[in-house]
Structures are given as structure tokens and as C-alpha cells.
C-alpha positions, 0 to 999 in steps of 0.5 A, a space after each residue: 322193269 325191261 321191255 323187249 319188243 317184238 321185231 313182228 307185228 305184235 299179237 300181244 303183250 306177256 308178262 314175264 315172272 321169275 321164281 325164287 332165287 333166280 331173275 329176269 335175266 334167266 328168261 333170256 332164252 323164253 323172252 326170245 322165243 315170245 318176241 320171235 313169236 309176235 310177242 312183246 314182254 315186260 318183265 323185272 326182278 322180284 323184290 328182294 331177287 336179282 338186282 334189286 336193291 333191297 335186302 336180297 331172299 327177303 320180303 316183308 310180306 308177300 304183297 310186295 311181290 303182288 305189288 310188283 306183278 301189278 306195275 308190271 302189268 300196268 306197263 304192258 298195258 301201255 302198250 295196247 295190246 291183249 294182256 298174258 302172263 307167265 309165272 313160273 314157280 314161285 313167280 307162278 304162286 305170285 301169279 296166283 296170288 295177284 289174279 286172286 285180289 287184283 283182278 287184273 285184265 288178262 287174255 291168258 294165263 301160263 304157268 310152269 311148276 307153280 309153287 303150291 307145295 314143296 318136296 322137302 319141308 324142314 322138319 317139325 322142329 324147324 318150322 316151329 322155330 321158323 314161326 318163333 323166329 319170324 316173329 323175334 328176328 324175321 330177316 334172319 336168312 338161312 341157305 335154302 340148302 336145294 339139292 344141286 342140279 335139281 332145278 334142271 338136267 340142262 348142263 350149260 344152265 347149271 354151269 351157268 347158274 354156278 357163276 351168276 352172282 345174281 342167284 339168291 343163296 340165302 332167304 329169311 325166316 320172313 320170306 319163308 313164312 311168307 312163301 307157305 302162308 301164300 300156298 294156304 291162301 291159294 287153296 283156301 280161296 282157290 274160287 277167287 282164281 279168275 275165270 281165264 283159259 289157264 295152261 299149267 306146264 309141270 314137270 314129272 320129275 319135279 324135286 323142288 315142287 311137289 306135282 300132286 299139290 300142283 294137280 290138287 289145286 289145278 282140279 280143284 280150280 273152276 275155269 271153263 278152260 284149262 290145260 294140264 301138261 305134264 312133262 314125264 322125265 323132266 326136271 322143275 325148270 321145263 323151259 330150261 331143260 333140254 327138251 324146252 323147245 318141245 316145251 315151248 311149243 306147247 306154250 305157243 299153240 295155247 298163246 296163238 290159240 288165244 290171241 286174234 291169229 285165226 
């Protein structure tokens, strides 16, 4: 894991989670605007994503993430300061995941495009191979197959993202099985989400992420505070698109309005 620091007085602390197939390193631009913003971040690669060491689109279970996020957020914590987190996809399912059992101390919670259901499924007889195989052969991998260019209109990010050796090509039967078991659980214990103001940034134009589960989920949750903002035009990746500073700005109205800044 990394930490940058604000150069201001800091407000806070942000941790910052990646989603499938990507890693921290994607985050250069986001981790910047929050630093410039009085913010310091701690963040890191997934396992099994990015640098880590470990068999790469592979997780023996999702716990291990939930593993991750939670020393991630024990390292803010040393530095004193309220606690945020910002998940996006399935590091926004993650997110999720970890406040449902860890109960982890957070100001705030931001997340963009959550993974609570896909566009695209494989078809009936993939799936029941995928649960045959998860039991027989779980590390077998298989190429995610995502549409080019479907992640963002943003073309300096997808010229970028064609040369970064880093991106997961392939994930396991396991990592799959995980990935929707994990959606299962969001909804079905959707009451064990903690009562923290909650901003959910979805794109409209999502062709990775299915929006009408993310808004089923979204009412469903009880918090005394939450905002929905949903971006029309825009692809999955909100704040990659070309648009992202009008994004981000969403991001820092919801962060100054929690944080001690009157």
C-alpha cells in the first residue's frame, strides 16, 4: 500500500479502491485532485490486480479483498484524521462488502459505477460450467472479453490503458463465482450497509455495469443521507471521462460538506 500526502493542512484521510482489472496506479489523476483538496490518501493494489505478487484475476475468496480494504484503513487511521472511502466498481462492491462485516469507523462513503450487476452475463451454459469448474479446476482463467472502449470515451486513457502491462486480461472461475456471490450477499443483507452519508456517482451510459441494479440497491439502503448522481452521456469510469472535472467537483462539495470545513 502507498500514501500520498496532502501539501495543505489536511481535513482528512481517503481511501482509495480500485476496481477489477485495473490498479492503483489509474488513480494518479483522482489521488491528485483529493490531495489538492486537503486530503491525504492511502491506497494499493488489490489482490491478485496490479503488482501484486500473487496469481494475477485470481482470489480464493472474496474476503481477501475485505482483508485488504480493512489494513488500508488501519493505515489512515494512523494518521489521525476523520476516515473516507472511495470505491469504485468492483472496489465499490468491495466497499460494500467490507462496512457490511467490518464496521469500520468512516465519515463518509463515495462510490462510483458499483458493481451490483453486470450488463453482460455469460449465457446459462457458461454459468453452470463456471460452478462446475469453480469446484473441479477454480484457478482456471478465462479473458474477460469487455468490449474495447467501453470502460470510457476518454481517448488518452484508452491509448494509455493498451500499453499498461498491469491490467488483468484474464480472471478465474473462482474470482467470478466470487464477484457474483458477493452481488447476492449486497442485496440480501443490504440492511447490514452501516448508517454513513453515502454519495453514488453512476454513469448513464454504463456498458459494464448494469445502472437499474445499482439504483435498486441505492433505494433499497436506509441511510439518513444519500445522494444519487447520475451522469447521462457518460461511460463507466466517471472520473476518467472527459468530463471528470465536472465529476469530481460533485465529489468535493459531498467531502468539504462532511468534513470540519464550515
Amino acid at each position: 500500500m502507498w500514501t500520498w500526502k496532502t501539501k495543505r493542512d489536511a481535513i482528512g484521510t481517503i481511501v482509495v479502491v480500485h476496481g477489477a482489472n485495473e490498479h492503483h496506479g489509474r488513480y494518479e489523476w483522482v489521488i491528485k485532485q483529493l490531495n489538492e483538496a486537503g486530503f491525504h490518501c492511502v491506497s494499493g493494489d488489490l489482490p491478485g490486480q496490479g503488482t501484486t505478487t500473487r496469481r494475477r484475476g485470481h482470489i480464493d475468496a472474496f474476503d481477501d479483498y475485505i482483508h485488504t480494504i480493512e489494513q488500508w484503513y488501519l493505515e489512515a487511521e494512523t494518521l489521525g484524521l476523520p476516515i473516507y472511502i472511495l470505491g469504485h466498481s468492483m472496489g465499490g462492491l468491495a466497499v460494500i462488502r467490507t462496512l457490511m462485516v467490518k464496521r469500520l469507523s468512516v465519515k463518509a462513503v463515495i462510490l462510483s459505477s458499483p458493481c451490483l450487476g453486470l450488463v453482460h452475463y455469460p449465457s446459462k451454459g457458461k454459468e453452470a460450467v463456471s460452478v462446475l469448474l469453480n469446484k473441479l479446476a477454480p484457478s482456471v482463467r478465462l479473458a474477460t472479453n469487455l468490449p474495447e472502449g467501453s470502460a470510457t470515451r476518454n481517448e488518452e486513457i484508452r491509448i494509455r490503458d493498451k500499453e499498461d502491462k498491469l491490467i488483468v486480461k484474464k480472471v478465474s472461475v473462482r474470482w467470478y463465482r466470487e464477484l457474483i456471490g458477493s452481488i447476492k450477499h449486497a442485496f440480501d443483507h443490504y440492511k447490514d450497509f452501516p448508517n454513513v452519508p453515502l454519495m453514488l456517482l453512476q454513469a448513464g451510459d454504463d456498458r459494464i455495469v448494469d445502472k437499474m441494479k445499482v439504483q435498486q440497491w441505492f433505494n433499497a439502503v436506509g441511510l439518513e443521507e444519500k445522494w444519487y448522481k447520475e451522469f447521462p452521456s457518460l461511460y463507466h469510469e466517471v472520473l476518467n471521462e472527459p468530463e471528470r472535472d465536472q465529476v469530481f467537483n460533485y465529489v468535493k462539495k459531498f467531502l468539504f460538506l462532511h468534513s470540519e470545513i464550515d
